[in-house]
C-alpha positions, 0 to 999 in steps of 0.5 A: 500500500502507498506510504500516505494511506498507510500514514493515514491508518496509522495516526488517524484511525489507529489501525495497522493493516496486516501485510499479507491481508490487504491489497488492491483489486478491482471491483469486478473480481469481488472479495470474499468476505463471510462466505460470500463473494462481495461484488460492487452491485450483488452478492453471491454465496461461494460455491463451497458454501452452496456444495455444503449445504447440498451435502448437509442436507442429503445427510439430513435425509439419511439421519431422517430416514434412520429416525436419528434426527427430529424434524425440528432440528431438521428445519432449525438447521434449513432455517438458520441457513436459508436466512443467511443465503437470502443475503445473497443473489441465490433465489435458484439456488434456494428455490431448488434446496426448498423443494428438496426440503419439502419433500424431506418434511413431507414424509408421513412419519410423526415427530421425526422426519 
């Protein structure tokens, strides 16, 4: 970074970059920060996150089927990641997890899924 930002950090805001954590980019690469990819219009959700929770559901399924895991905790879990992708551009992505979601709780077996 340029001496005068540097001097600005430092007297101004108290701040002291960390040398491997910063640098320049330009807007159309993004940034990743808290599992999402950050462009200067949108947001998207890294593809890590959307292959995780792919898979993270499909081993709700199997702990559904084996009656190891309740229906509550089940929709806990989808919940608490559906409010964090509706942050992000991903309303194909969240549309196809709700259908599979709802044939998960669609099941006839009572409390468990």
């Amino acid at each position: 970074m340029g001496s005068s930002i540097d001097q600005f950090l430092k007297d101004s805001l108290k701040v002291e970059p960390h040398p491997d954590k910063i640098r320049i980019v330009a807007l159309e690469e993004g940034i990743t920060l808290l599992g999402f990819r950050v462009f200067h219009y949108h947001r998207l959700l890294k593809r890590s996150n959307a292959r995780r929770i792919a898979k993270r559901f499909e081993k709700f399924r199997k702990l559904c089927n084996n009656s190891k895991m309740k229906k509550e905790e089940a929709v806990t879990n989808f919940e608490g990641w559906f409010a964090y992708a509706e942050f992000t551009n991903t309303y194909n992505l969240r549309n196809m997890l709700m259908n599979e979601y709802n044939d998960l709780l669609s099941e006839s077996k009572p409390k468990t899924c």
